[in-house]
Residue, then its C-alpha position, 0 to 999 in steps of 0.5 A: x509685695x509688688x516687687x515680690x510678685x513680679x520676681x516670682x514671673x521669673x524662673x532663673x532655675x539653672x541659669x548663670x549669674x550673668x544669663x539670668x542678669x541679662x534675662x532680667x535687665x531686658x524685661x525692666x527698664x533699671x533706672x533711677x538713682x543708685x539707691x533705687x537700682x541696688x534695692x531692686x537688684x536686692x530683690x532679683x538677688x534674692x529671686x535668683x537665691x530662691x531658684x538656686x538655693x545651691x549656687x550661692x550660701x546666702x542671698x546676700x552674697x548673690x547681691x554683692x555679686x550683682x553688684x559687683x557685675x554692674x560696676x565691672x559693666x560700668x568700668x569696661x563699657x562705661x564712658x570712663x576715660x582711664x584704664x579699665x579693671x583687670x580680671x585679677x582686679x575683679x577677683x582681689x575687690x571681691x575677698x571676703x564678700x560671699x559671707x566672710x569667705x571667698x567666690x570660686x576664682x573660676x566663677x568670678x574669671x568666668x563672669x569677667x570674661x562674659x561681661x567684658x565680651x557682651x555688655x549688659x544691655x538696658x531695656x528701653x521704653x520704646x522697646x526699639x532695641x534688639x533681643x535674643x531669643x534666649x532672652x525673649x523667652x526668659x522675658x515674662x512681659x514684653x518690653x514694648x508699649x502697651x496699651x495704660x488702662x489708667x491713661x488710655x481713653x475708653x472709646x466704646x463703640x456703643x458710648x452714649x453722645x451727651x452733646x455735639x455741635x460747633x465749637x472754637x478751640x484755642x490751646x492756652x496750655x500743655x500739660x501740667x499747666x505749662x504754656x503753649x508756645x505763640x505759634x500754636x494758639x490759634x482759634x479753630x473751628x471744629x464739630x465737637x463730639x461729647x461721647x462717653x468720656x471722651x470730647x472729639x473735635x472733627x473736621x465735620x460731622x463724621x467718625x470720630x476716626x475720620x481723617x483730619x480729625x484732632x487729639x480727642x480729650x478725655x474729660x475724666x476728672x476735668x472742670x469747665x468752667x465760664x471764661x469771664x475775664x476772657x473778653x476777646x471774644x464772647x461765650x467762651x468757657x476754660x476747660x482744664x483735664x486731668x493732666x492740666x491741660x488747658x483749652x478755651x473752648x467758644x461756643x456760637x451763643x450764651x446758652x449753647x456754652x452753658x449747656x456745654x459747661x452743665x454736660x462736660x461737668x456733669x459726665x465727669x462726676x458721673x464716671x470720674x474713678x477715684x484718684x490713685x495715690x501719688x507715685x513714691x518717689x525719694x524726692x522731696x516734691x510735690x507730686x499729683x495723684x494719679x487719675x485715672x481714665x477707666x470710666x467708673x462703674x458706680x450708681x450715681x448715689x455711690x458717686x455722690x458719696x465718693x466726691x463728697x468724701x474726697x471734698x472733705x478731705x481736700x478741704x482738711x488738707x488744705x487747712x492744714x496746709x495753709x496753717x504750715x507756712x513755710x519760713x520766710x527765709x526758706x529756700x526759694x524751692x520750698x516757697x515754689x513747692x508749698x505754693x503748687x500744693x496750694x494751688x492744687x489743693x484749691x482747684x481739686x476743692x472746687x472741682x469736687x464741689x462743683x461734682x457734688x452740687x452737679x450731682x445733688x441735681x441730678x439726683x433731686x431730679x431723678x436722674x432724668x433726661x439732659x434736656x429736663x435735668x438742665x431745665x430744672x438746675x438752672x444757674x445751679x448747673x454752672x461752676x463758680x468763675x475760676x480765679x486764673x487766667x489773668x492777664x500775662x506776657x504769655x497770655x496777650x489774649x486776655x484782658x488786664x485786670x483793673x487796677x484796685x481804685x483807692x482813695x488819694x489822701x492829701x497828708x498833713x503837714x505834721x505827718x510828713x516825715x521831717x528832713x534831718x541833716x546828716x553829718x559825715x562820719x569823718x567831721x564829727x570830731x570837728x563839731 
């Protein structure tokens, strides 16, 4: 449905099989296996088919064209080292292929001659290359960035400030958890800024846009919890994104921590959206869900609700997951891929549960002022400690767990395994 709306942007009515090709490839960015690129040629086929219901009998042969236009732009342009594909070629692989019959030779002649002179050429992501203006105008959406409204940070001039005040930062990890490499760990003092959904960590108390400013987090989905296992230094909290960042976070006393902790929490219950279904994809692995950053709209009861469905939900999915073990002689890559299931289905369980228990306080206090709201939550404000950043050789900075104390149990002499002696094969008929 998706595909087909955004073919019906295209007008092709009139147009070349070739001109409405390159039309096409400069406005979509055709990547993927081979699989994926014949299914989405499939529907630029039966758009074309539609705008020139005359051209072509069918939209299938108006496919087997296309196709057969992508593989002679691959032979002739291609890095293929060999000879490459005459036009007479071109013209005998396509017998038969328009519906039993065959293409007008002057048609597939003309085609060859377009391709082998002017290659097809790709849209790029960042939108650098060059495009003509037949091509411009043809182009229903740009090709160059745009800004993402599930990924872009809402920065409102008008946002609400939950809190600010100093705050040491240390990078332990980058996106999806992976770790930040040594030289870019360092602690760093910052006046930070909770407005709206966005954390900003300036140079001092200035704009947000002042220079020297850093990155602003979105805290959309995230979780701070209290760091316990950190013992380098006091007060310090883990604070974990959307996209499974991962920053250590040291406030100057105890309590300033926990009400960071309480505050960056609770804005995240509030205006976290639901999450997006994962993205389809033909291969076999995990994939996350996809959260969005566009603040949520709903009253803090409709929230409340929501989360709380969500935490339901998570905890049956993790039964289940957790009753599908997977085989003990599998392949390494399904242990991997069961276990960042599991992982994440663990974390996204605490993280709802600790919105909704943020949430029933602040409904049963009325939805009052931070400063009452803290007051009468208490302790019930602050999340469980979190069961990671455990000691590592990438992680020197965190304290080694103890080893499990266990009881020595002096053996008796009958428990101990007797000595046998073996006798080599090869003197056994001497016996």
């Amino acid at each position: 449905m998706v595909a087909h709306e955004y073919l019906a942007l295209f007008q092709f009515g009139g147009q070349a099989l070739d001109r409405a090709l390159r039309s096409f490839l400069g406005a979509l960015v055709l990547t993927g296996e081979t699989q994926e690129r014949e299914r989405i040629l499939g529907h630029f086929s039966r758009r074309y088919h539609c705008c020139n219901p005359g051209s072509f009998p069918s939209p299938d042969a108006v496919h087997s064209l296309t196709c057969a236009i992508m593989l002679l732009n691959t032979d002739l342009h291609g890095p293929n080292i060999g000879r490459a594909m005459t036009s007479a070629e071109f013209v005998a692989n396509l017998d038969g292929m328009m519906d039993g019959q065959n293409f007008p030779k002057e048609q597939l002649k003309a085609l060859y001659s377009s391709i082998r002179n002017e290659k097809l050429q790709w849209a790029a992501d960042d939108g650098d290359e060059e495009e003509d203006e037949d091509a411009r105008r043809q182009r229903p959406a740009p090709a160059r960035k745009k800004s993402n409204p599930f990924v872009e940070l809402p920065r409102a001039a008008d946002a609400t400030t939950y809190r600010q005040g100093l705050l040491a930062r240390k990078v332990h990890a980058e996106a999806d958890g992976k770790k930040t490499p040594w030289g870019k760990r360092g602690w760093k003092t910052f006046h930070t800024v909770l407005r709206g959904t966005v954390l900003y960590f300036l140079k001092d108390e200035s704009r947000a846009e002042a220079p020297g400013a850093e990155e602003p987090l979105g805290i959309h989905h995230a979780l701070a919890e209290r760091a316990s296992k950190y013992t380098k230094r006091p007060n310090v909290f883990r604070l974990q994104t959307a996209d499974w960042r991962v920053f250590l976070l040291q406030a100057p006393s105890a309590e300033e921590m926990a009400s960071w902790i309480s505050r960056i929490n609770l804005v995240a219950a509030l205006f976290s959206s639901p999450p997006f279904p994962a993205a389809v994809s033909s291969q076999r692995r995990f994939i996350r869900p996809i959260l969005p950053a566009a603040p949520s709209r709903c009253a803090p009861e409709e929230q409340h609700r929501s989360h709380e469905a969500w935490m339901d939900q998570l905890a049956a999915e993790l039964f289940e997951h957790q009753r599908n073990l997977p085989e003990k002689r599998g392949r390494a890559r399904d242990l991997d891929e069961y276990r960042a299931k599991r992982d994440y289905l663990l974390y996204e369980k605490r993280r709802y549960e600790t919105y909704v228990q943020l949430l029933e306080s602040w409904l049963g206090a009325g939805a009052a002022d931070l400063e009452s709201w803290e007051a009468q939550a208490g302790a019930a404000a602050a999340p469980p400690e979190p069961p990671s950043l455990t000691k590592a050789h990438s992680s020197p900075s965190l304290a080694p767990e103890p080893p499990a104390a266990g009881a020595r149990v002096k053996r008796n002499v009958s428990e101990r395994r007797t000595v046998r002696k073996i006798v080599p094969r090869r003197s056994k008929n001497l016996l």
